[in-house]
C-alpha positions as CSV (number, residue, x, y, z in Angstrom):
1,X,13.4,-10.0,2.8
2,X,14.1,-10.0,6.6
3,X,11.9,-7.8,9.1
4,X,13.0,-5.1,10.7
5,X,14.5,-5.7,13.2
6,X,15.4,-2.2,15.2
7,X,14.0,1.3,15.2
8,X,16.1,3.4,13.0
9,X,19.1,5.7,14.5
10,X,17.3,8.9,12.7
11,X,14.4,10.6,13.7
12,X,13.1,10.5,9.8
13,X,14.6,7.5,8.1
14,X,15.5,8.2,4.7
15,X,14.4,4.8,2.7
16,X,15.5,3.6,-1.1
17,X,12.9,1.4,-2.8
18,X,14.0,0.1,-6.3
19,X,11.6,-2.4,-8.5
20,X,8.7,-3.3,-9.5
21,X,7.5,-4.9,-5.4
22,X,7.3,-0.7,-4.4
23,X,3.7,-1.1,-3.9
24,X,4.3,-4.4,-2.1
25,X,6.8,-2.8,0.2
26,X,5.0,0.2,0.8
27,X,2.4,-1.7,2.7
28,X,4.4,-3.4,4.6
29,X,5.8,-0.2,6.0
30,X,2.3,1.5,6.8
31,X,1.8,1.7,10.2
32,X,5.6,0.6,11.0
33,X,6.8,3.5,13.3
34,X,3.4,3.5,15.3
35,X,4.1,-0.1,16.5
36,X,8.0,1.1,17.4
37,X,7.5,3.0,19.7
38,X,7.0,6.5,18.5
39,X,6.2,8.6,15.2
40,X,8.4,8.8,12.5
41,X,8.3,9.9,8.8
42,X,9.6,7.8,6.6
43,X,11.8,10.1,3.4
44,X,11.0,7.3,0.4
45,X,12.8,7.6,-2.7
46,X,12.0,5.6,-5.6
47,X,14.0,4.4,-8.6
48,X,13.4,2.0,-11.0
49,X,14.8,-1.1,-11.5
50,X,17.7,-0.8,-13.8
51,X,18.1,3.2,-12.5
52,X,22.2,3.5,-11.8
53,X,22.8,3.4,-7.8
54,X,26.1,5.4,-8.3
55,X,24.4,8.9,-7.6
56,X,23.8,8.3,-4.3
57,X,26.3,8.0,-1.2
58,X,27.3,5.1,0.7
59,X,25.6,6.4,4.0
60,X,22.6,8.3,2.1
61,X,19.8,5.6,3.6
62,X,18.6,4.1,6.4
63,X,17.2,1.2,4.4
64,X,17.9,0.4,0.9
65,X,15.3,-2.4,-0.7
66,X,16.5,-2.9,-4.6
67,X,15.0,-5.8,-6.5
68,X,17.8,-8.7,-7.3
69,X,19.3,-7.5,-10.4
70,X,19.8,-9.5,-13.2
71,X,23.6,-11.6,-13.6
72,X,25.0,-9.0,-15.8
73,X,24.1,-6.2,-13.7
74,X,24.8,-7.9,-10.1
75,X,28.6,-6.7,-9.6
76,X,26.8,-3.1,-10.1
77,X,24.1,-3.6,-8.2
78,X,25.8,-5.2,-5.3
């Protein structure tokens, strides 16, 4: 996982977490947009880890953080 490197285009940043490191990940984010200069609310959406990515859009996030699927399931994932 790399930091983050710039502040977000959007106003409120609309975030996928996928896996079992949510709580992990959530952490890391509190407190985020306070040290980027300005308030933000992040829009988190959760799935689990073998949830189908299809449903959602190409351009629906801002940040997308899925756990590394399995070898079978990487060509789907990815």
């Amino acid at each position: 996982m790399a930091p983050i490197a710039s502040q977000f285009n959007r106003r409120n940043p609309q975030i996928l977490l996928g896996g079992a490191h949510q709580p992990t990940l959530l952490r890391y984010l509190d407190g985020w947009p306070r040290r980027q200069g300005g308030p933000h609310a992040f829009l988190i959406q959760f799935i689990e880890t073998h949830d189908a990515l299809e449903r959602f859009s190409n351009d629906q996030f801002d940040l997308a953080v899925i756990q590394a699927p399995t070898a079978e399931r990487a060509e789907a994932v990815i």
